[in-house]
C-alpha positions as CSV (number, residue, x, y, z in Angstrom):
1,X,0.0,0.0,0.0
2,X,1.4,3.4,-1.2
3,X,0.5,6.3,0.9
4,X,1.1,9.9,-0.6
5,X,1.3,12.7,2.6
6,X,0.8,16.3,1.9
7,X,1.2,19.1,3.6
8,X,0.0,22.2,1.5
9,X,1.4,25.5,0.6
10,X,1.2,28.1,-1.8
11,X,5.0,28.7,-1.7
12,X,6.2,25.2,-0.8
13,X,3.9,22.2,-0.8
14,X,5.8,19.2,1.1
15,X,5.0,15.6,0.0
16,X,6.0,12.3,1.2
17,X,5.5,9.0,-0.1
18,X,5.5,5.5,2.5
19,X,4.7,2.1,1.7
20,X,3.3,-0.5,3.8
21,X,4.9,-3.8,3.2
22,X,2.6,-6.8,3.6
23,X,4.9,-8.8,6.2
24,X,3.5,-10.4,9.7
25,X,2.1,-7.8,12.1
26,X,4.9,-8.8,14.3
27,X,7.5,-7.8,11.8
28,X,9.2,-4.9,12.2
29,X,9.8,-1.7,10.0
30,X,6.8,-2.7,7.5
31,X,6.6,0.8,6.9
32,X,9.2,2.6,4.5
33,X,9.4,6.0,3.2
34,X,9.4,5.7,-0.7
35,X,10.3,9.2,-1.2
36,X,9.8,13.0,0.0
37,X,10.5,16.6,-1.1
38,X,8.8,19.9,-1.6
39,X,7.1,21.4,-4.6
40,X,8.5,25.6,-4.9
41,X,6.4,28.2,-6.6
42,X,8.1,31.6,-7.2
43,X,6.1,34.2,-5.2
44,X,6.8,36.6,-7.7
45,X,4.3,35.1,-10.1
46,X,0.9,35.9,-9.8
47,X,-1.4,33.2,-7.7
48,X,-3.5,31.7,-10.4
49,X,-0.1,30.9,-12.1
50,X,1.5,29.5,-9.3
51,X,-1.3,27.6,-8.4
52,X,-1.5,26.1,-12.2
53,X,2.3,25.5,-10.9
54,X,1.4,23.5,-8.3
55,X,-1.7,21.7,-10.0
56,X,0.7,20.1,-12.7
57,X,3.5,19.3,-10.0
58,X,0.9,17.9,-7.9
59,X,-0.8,16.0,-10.7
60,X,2.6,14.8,-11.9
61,X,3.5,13.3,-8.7
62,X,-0.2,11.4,-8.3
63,X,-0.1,10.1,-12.2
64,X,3.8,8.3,-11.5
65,X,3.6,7.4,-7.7
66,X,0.2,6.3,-8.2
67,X,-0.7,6.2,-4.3
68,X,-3.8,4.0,-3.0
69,X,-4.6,6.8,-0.4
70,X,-3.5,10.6,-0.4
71,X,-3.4,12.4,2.9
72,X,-4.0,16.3,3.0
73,X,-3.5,18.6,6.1
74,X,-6.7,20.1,7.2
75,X,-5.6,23.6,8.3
76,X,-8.2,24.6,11.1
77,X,-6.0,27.9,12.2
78,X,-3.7,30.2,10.9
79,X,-2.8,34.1,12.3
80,X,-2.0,35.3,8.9
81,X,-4.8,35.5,6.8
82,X,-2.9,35.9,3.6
83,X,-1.0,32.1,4.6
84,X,-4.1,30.8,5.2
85,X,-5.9,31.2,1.7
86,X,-2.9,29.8,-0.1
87,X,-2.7,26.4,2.2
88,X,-6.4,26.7,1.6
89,X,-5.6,26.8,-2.3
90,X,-3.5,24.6,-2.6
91,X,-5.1,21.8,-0.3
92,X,-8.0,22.3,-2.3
93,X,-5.9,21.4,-5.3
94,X,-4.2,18.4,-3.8
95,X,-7.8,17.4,-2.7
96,X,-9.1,17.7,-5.9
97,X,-6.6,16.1,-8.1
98,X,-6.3,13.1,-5.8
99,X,-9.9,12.6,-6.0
100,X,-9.8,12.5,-9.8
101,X,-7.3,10.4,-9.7
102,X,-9.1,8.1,-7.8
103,X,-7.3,7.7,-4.8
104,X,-8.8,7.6,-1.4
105,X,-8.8,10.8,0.7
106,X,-8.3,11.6,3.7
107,X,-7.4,14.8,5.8
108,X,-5.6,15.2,9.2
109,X,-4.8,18.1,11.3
110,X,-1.1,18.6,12.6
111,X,-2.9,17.8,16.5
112,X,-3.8,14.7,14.9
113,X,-0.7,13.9,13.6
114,X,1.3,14.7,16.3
115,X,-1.0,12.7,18.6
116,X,-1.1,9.9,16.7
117,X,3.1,9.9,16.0
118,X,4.0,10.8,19.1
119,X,1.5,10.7,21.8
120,X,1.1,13.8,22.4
121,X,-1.1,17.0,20.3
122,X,0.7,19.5,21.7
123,X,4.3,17.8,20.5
124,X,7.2,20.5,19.0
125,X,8.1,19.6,15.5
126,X,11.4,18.4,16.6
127,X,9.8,15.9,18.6
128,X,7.6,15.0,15.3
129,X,10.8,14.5,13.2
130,X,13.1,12.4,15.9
131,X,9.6,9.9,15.8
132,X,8.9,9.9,12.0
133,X,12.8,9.4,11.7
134,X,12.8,6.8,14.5
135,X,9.0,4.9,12.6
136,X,10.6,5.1,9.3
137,X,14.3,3.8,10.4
138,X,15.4,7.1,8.7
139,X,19.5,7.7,9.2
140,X,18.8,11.7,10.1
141,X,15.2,13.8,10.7
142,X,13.3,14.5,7.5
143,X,13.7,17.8,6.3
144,X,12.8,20.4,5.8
145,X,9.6,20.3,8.4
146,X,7.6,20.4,5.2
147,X,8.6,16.3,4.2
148,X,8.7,15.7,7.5
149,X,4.7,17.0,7.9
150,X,4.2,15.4,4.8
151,X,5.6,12.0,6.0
152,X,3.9,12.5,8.8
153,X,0.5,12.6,7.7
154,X,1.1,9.3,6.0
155,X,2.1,7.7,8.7
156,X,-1.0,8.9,11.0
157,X,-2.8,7.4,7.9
158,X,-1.0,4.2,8.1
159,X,-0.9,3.9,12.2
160,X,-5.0,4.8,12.1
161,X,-5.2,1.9,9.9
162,X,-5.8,-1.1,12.3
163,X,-8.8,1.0,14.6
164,X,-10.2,1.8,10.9
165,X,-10.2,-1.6,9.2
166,X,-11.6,-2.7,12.5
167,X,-14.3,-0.3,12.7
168,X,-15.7,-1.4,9.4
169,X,-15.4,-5.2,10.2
170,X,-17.7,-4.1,13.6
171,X,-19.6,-2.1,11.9
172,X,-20.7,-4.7,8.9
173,X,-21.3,-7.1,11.3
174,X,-23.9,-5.3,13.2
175,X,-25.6,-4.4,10.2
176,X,-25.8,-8.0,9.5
177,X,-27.0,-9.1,12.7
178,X,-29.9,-6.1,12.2
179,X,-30.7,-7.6,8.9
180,X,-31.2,-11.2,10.1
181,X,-33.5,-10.4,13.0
């Protein structure tokens, strides 16, 4: 399974690409980052041309890693305004494309992620990138914090995985049971 993390920006858009090898649940390092790297627009252009930029880059990237699942930060708060409609922009982009693609979607929010990789929402970005380095078997921390966000949101994806699948499996079976009764 291929999972495609992205955490979006106007000016750089980080990505990061993990597999999930299918090995026993006891083996270890089943997970592997694939690749990572950011995506730069020039901020002298104007938006809609960075953002047409960004939508080839992105749809590039989907077309030859061709992920199962893409996983988009959900941005719920940002003091500048001006950051926030760009990560807005371009997550709707990455959204989009991933969608026509016909991935599966999913969004996280950096609390989630951090709660998920490290225990703790409230965890500094260091702290994010010693445990995505440490998950991954990585040699040094992912960098810059935009792969290592991007990574990260894979990973939550990946880690979620288990409480998802079963989830589903409860859930079908209690709508079995309703139907026999």
């Amino acid at each position: 399974m291929f999972v495609l993390g992205i955490d979006p920006g106007l000016t750089r858009c980080g990505y990061g690409l993990v597999k999930k090898e299918n090995v026993s649940p006891s083996a270890r390092n089943s997970v592997v980052a694939v690749s990572g790297g950011i995506i730069v627009t020039d901020h002298s252009f104007d938006v809609p041309r960075r953002l047409s930029r960004l939508m080839e880059e992105l749809r590039l990237l989907i077309e030859e890693s061709r992920p199962d699942v893409v996983v988009v930060e959900r941005v719920f708060f940002q003091t500048n305004a001006k950051t926030a409609v760009g990560i807005g922009q371009a997550g709707g982009l990455a959204l989009a494309l991933a969608d026509a693609a016909g991935c599966e979607v999913v969004q996280y929010s950096s609390n989630e992620v951090k709660q998920t990789v490290t225990g703790y929402g409230g965890a500094t970005k260091l702290q994010v990138q010693r445990m995505i380095a440490s998950l991954l078997g990585l040699n040094g921390l992912p960098s810059p914090p935009d792969v290592a966000d991007a990574l990260g949101l894979a990973l939550c994806y990946l880690m979620n995985l288990p409480m998802r699948d079963a989830i589903a499996s409860s859930s079908k079976a209690i709508l079995a049971a309703r139907g026999t009764r």
